[in-house]
C-alpha positions in Angstrom: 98.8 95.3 119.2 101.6 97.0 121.1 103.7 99.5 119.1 107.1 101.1 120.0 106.9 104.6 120.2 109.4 105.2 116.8 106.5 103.3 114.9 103.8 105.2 116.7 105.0 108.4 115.6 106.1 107.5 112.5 102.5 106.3 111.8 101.0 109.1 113.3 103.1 111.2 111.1 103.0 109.7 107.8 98.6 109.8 108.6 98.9 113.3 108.8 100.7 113.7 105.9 98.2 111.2 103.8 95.3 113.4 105.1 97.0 117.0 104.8 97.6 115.4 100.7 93.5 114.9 101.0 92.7 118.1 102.2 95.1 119.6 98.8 93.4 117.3 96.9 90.0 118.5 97.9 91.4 122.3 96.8 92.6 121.0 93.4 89.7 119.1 92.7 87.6 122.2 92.8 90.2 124.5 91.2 91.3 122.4 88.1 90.6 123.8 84.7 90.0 120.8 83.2 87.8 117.4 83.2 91.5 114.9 82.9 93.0 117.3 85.9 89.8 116.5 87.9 89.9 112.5 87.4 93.7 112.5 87.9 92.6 114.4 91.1 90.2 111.8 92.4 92.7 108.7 90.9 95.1 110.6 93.5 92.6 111.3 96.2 91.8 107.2 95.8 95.5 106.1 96.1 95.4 108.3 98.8 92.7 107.1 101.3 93.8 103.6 100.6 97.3 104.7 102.3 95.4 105.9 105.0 93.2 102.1 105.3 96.6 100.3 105.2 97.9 102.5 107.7 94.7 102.7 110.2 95.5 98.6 109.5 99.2 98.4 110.7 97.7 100.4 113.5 95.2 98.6 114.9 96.3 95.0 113.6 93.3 94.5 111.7 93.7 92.3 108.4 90.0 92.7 107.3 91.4 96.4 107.0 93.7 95.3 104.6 91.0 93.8 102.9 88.8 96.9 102.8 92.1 98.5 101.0 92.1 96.2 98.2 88.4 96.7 97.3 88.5 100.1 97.4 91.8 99.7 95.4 90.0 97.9 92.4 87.0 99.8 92.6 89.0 103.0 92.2 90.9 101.6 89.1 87.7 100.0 87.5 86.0 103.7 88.4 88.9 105.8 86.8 88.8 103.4 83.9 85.1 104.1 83.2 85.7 107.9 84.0 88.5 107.9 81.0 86.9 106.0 78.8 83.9 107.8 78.8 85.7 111.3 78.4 87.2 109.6 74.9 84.5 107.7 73.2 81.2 109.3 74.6 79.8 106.1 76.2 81.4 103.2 78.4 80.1 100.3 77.0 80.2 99.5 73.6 
C-alpha cells in the first residue's frame, strides 16, 4: 500500500505518541498506590496497544490486523470486567 508522505508522518507520529503513552503507563502501573489505579492502568495500557494494531493496520493494509484489534479489544474488556468484579465481591463467578 502506497502512502503520501502527510499520512506517513502522521502515522509515524501518532505510533510514537501511542507507544511513548505505553512506556508512562508501564511507570504508573508500578507506581500506583492502589489496586483500581493499577487495573485503570492496564484498561488504558489495553486501549492503548489496540491504537497501535489499528495503526500498524492502516500501515501495512492488512485487514486480518484489524481483526487482531477487535479480539484483543474484547478480551481486554471481558479481562477488566473479571479484574473489577473480583476486587468487589471476592470471587468472579457466582
Amino acid at each position: 500500500m502506497i502512502l503520501s508522505p502527510v499520512l506517513s508522518v502522521a502515522l509515524t507520529f501518532a505510533l510514537g505518541c501511542f507507544a511513548l503513552a505505553l512506556v508512562l503507563n508501564l511507570i504508573r502501573l508500578f507506581t500506583a498506590p492502589t489496586l483500581t489505579d493499577r487495573i485503570l492502568t492496564i484498561d488504558t495500557m489495553t486501549v492503548n496497544t489496540i491504537a497501535l494494531v489499528v495503526l500498524l493496520a492502516l500501515r501495512t493494509g492488512s485487514a486480518l490486523t484489524v481483526e487482531i484489534a477487535l479480539l484483543f479489544a474484547l478480551t481486554g474488556f471481558v479481562s477488566t470486567v473479571a479484574f473489577c468484579k473480583h476486587l468487589l465481591r471476592g470471587s468472579i463467578i457466582e
